[in-house]
C-alpha positions in Angstrom: 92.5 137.1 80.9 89.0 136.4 81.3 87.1 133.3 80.3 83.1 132.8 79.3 81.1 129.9 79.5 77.4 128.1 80.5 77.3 126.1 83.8 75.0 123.1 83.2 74.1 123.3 87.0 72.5 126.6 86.9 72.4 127.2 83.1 74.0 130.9 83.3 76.7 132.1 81.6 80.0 132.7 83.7 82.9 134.7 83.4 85.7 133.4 85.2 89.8 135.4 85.6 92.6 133.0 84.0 95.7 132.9 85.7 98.3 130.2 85.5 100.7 129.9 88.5 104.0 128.2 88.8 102.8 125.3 90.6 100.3 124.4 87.7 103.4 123.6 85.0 104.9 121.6 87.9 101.9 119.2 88.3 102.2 118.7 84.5 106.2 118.0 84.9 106.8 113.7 84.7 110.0 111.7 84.9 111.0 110.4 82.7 110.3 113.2 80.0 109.8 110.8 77.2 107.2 108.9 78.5 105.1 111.5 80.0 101.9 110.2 78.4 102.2 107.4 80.9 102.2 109.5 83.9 99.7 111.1 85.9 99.3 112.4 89.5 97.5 111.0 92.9 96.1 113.5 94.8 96.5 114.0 98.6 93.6 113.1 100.5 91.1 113.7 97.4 92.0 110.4 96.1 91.7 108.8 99.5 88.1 109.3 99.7 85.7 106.4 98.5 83.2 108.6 96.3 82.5 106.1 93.8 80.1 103.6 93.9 80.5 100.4 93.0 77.5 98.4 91.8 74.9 100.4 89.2 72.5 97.3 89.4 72.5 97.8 93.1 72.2 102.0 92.9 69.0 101.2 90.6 67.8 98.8 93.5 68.5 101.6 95.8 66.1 104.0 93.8 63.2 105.1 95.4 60.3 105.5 92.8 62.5 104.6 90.3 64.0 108.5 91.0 65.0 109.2 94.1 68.4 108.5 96.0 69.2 108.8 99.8 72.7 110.3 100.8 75.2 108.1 101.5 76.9 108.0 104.7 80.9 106.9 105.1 83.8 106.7 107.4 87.2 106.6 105.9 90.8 106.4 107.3 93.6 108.5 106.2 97.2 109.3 107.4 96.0 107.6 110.5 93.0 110.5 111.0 89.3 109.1 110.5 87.0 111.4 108.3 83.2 111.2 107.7 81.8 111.6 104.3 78.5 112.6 102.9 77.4 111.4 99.5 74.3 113.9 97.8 73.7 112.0 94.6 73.1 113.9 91.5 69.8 114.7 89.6 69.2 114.7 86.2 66.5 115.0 83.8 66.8 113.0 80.9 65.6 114.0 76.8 62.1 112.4 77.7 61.8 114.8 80.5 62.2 112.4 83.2 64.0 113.1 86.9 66.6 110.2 87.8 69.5 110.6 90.8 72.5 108.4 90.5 75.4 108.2 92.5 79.1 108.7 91.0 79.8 105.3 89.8 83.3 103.9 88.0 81.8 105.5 84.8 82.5 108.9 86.6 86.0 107.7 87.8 87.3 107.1 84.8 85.9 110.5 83.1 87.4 112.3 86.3 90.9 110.5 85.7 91.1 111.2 81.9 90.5 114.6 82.6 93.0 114.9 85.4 95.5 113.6 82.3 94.3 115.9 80.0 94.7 119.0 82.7 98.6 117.4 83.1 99.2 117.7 79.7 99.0 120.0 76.6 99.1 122.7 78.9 94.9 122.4 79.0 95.2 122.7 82.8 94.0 126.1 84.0 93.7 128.1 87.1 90.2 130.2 86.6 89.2 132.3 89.6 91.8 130.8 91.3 90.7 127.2 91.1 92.2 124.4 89.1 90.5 123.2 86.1 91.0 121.8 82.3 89.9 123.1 79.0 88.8 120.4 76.1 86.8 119.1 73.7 84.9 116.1 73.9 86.5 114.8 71.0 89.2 115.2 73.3 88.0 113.3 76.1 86.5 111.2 73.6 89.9 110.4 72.0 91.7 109.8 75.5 89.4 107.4 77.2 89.3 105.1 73.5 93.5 105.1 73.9 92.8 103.9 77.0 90.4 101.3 76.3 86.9 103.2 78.1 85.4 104.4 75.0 82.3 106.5 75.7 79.6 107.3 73.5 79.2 111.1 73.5 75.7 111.4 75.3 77.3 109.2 78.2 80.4 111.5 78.0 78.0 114.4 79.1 76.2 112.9 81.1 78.9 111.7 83.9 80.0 115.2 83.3 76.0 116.1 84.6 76.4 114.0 87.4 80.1 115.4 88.8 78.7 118.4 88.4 75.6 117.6 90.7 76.9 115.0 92.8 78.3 116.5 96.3 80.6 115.7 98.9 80.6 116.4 102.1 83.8 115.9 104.6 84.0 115.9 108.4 87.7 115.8 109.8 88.6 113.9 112.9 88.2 117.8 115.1 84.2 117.8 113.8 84.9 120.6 111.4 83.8 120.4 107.8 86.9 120.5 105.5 85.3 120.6 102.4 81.9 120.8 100.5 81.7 120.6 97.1 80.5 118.6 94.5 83.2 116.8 92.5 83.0 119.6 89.4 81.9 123.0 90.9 81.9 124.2 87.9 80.7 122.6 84.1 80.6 124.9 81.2 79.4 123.0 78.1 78.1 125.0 74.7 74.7 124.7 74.0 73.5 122.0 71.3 73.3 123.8 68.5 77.3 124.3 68.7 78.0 121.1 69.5 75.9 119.7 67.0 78.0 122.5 64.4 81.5 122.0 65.5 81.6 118.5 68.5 85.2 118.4 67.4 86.1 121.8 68.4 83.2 122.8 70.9 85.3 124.0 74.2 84.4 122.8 77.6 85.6 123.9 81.1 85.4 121.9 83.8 86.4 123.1 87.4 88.1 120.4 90.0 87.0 119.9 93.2 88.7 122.9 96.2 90.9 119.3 97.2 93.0 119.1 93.8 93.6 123.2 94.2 95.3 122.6 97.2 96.8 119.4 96.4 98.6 121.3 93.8 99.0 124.6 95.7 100.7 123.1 98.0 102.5 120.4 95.8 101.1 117.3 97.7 100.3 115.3 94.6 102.4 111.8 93.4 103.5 110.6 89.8 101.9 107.4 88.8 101.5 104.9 86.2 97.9 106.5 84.8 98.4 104.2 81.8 98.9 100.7 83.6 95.9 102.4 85.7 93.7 102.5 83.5 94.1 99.6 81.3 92.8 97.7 84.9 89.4 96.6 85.3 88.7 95.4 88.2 88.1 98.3 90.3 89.4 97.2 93.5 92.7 97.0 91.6 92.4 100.5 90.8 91.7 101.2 94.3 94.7 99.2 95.6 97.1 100.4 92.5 96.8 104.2 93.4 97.0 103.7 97.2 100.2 102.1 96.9 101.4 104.4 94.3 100.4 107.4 96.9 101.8 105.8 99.7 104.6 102.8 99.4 106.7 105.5 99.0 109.9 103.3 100.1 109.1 100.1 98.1 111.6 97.4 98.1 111.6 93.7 98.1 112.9 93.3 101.5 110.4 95.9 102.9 106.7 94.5 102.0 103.8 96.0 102.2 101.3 95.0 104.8 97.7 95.5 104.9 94.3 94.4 106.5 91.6 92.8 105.1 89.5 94.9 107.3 91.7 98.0 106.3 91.0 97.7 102.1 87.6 96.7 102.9 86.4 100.4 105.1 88.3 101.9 103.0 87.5 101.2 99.6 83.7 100.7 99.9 84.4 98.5 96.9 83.5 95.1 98.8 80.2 94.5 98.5 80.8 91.0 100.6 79.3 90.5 103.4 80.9 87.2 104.3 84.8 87.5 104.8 85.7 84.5 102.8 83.9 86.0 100.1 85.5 89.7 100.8 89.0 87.6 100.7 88.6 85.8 97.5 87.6 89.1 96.0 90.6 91.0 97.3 92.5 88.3 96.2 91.2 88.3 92.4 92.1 92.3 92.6 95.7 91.5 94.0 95.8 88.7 91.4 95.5 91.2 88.2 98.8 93.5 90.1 100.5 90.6 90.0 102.7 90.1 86.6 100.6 90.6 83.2 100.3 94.4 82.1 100.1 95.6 85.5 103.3 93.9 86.8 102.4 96.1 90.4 103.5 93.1 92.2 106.2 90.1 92.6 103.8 88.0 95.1 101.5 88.1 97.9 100.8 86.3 100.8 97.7 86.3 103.2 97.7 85.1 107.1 94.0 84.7 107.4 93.5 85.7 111.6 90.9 83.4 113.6 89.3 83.3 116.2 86.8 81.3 119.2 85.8 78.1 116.9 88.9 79.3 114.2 86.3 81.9 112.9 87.9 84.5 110.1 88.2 87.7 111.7 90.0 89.2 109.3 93.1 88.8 107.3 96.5 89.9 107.1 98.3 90.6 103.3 101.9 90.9 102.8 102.5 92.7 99.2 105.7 92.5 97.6 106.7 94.8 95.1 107.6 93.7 91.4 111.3 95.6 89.8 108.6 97.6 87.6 107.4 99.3 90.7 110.2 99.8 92.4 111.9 101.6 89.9 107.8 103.8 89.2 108.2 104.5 93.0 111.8 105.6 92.4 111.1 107.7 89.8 107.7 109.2 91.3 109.9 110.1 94.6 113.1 111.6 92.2 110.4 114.0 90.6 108.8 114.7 93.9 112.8 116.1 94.7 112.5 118.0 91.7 109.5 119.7 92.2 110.6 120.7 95.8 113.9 122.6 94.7 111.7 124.0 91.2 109.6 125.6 94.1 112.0 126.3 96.1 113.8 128.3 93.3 110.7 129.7 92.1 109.9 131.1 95.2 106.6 129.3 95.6 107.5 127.0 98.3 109.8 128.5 101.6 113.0 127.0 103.1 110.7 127.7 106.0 108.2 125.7 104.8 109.8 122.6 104.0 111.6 122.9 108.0 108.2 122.9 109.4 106.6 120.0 106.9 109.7 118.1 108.3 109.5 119.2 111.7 106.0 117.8 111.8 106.9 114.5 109.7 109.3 114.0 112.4 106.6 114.5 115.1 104.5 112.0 113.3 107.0 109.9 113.7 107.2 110.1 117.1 103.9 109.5 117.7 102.7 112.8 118.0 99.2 113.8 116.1 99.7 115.6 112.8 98.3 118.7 112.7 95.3 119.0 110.1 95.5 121.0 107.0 92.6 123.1 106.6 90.8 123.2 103.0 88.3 125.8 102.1 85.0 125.6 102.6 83.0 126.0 98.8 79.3 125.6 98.6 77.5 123.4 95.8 77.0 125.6 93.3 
């Protein structure tokens, strides 16, 4: 099955193949069934990589005749492997004509994560050329970010879509080898005005994830989380903090806290914009703070062990993390699906008895203190 479309990047029409493999109806597959529009998926290493930026007041700042943007250059850690990343920031002309770059900001996020839903459910996710995407209407997106409480107006709907589409990223892996470039959408397909303008409730859009998501799903590496208590958060450290725990307290448990740096959330997150850290630690606090109880009910309590040093200077600080009943049981479901998915794709024939041996074999190694081996992600051009 083929499908047509115009790229806002280039402006040509494309023609891309359909396909829809087993693996795609799996990433759309939540426990517990009845309360699937709660649930989404983290992605494997994707969502570990601080893209976003934080502070549109200080991108503006940033902007070089009021138009120009430099790269942005960050180091990450992940699964105990450091990564270099490469921020190209988008540019757009606006309806007066005018040039502007901008950086993927929370705006962008939160269209990226709606969409991610929207590819989970309805069976709008797709596999063109190979590549995962999601068909939809704006009124679609539209009507999914208002449930959520990020309404949009349209123009601004487009317009982050304009900027994942232009925006790239650029990863280095800890052997020097690029694992990925791409910008976040390869791929935008909007109809022109005129149609939109005719039909915005039923004009079709295509939009194509980043190479990362593919192989997250591919491969089956992506989580179950609470996308609903995820989105309601607004303080976008929270965010941060919600989905890394989500991805990787696998094991949560009252009598097995979660520990993290100051110094850890900070590199990480590149949503501290602190320079001090008794400032960076009363703002990590205020994030932790909105976990704990309320609608987020992510956490029972938290401590922090500030560490000092020569004249009791803060050198960083230490945060214990204990998980409310709510999560548990989210963490218990997330890793009773993930058991389902494996023997669905084990039956299916898309994942190997082989397979899962090694994947263990190497978990096992990891363990043991041995390096993981690297997965390898393909290489895709902007544009």
């Amino acid at each position: 099955m083929k499908a047509t479309g115009r790229d806002v990047g280039t402006g040509k029409v494309i023609t891309l193949t359909k396909s829809q493999p087993a693996q795609l109806s799996l990433f759309g597959d939540f426990l517990p069934h009845g309360a699937r529009d709660s649930y989404s998926n983290t992605i494997e290493l994707y969502d570990a990589i601080p893209k976003y930026f934080s502070n549109k007041q200080r991108m503006a700042e940033l902007r070089q005749d009021g138009i120009f943007l430099k790269s942005l250059k960050r180091s990450f850690r992940h699964r105990d492997s450091y990564y270099e990343l490469i921020i190209k920031p988008a540019r757009l002309i606006d309806k007066h004509g005018q040039e502007k770059e901008y950086y993927p900001s929370y705006q962008e996020e939160l269209v990226e994560e709606a969409l991610k839903k929207i590819a989970a459910d309805r069976l709008n996710g797709v596999f063109l050329n190979d590549t995962a995407g999601v068909q939809f209407t704006l009124y679609e997106l539209d009507q999914e970010l208002k449930r959520q409480g990020h309404a949009m107006k349209w123009p601004d709907l487009v317009t982050s879509l304009k900027i994942c589409r232009g925006a790239g990223i650029e990863i280095t892996g800890p052997d020097g080898q690029v694992e990925v470039e791409s910008s976040i959408f390869p791929v935008v397909a909007l109809a022109n005005r005129a149609e939109w303008e005719k039909n915005p409730k039923g004009m079709r859009c295509y939009v194509q994830f980043n190479p990362l998501i593919t192989h997250s799903i591919n491969k089956l590496t992506f989580r179950q989380f609470n996308y609903a208590a995820y989105m309601k958060m607004k303080n976008h450290l929270a965010r941060w903090m919600f989905k890394h725990l989500s991805h990787y307290y696998t094991q949560a448990d009252w009598n097995m806290p979660y520990t993290i740096m100051q110094s850890t959330i900070v590199t990480n997150s590149y949503l501290v914009n602190h320079a001090r850290t008794r400032d960076q630690m009363r703002y990590i606090c205020e994030a932790l703070d909105e976990l704990k109880g309320g609608d987020s009910d992510v956490l029972s309590h938290y401590s922090r062990n500030p560490i000092t040093g020569p004249k009791k200077k803060i050198e960083d600080v230490k945060y214990q993390l204990t998980p409310s009943l709510s999560f548990i049981s989210q963490m218990k479901k997330a890793n009773l699906r993930q058991k389902e998915i494996t023997q669905k794709a084990l039956d299916l024939g898309v994942l190997s008895y082989q397979t899962l041996a090694e994947e263990y074999a190497r978990e096992l190694k990891d363990e043991a203190g041995v390096p993981k081996k690297l997965l390898k992600y393909p290489t895709i051009g902007r544009g």
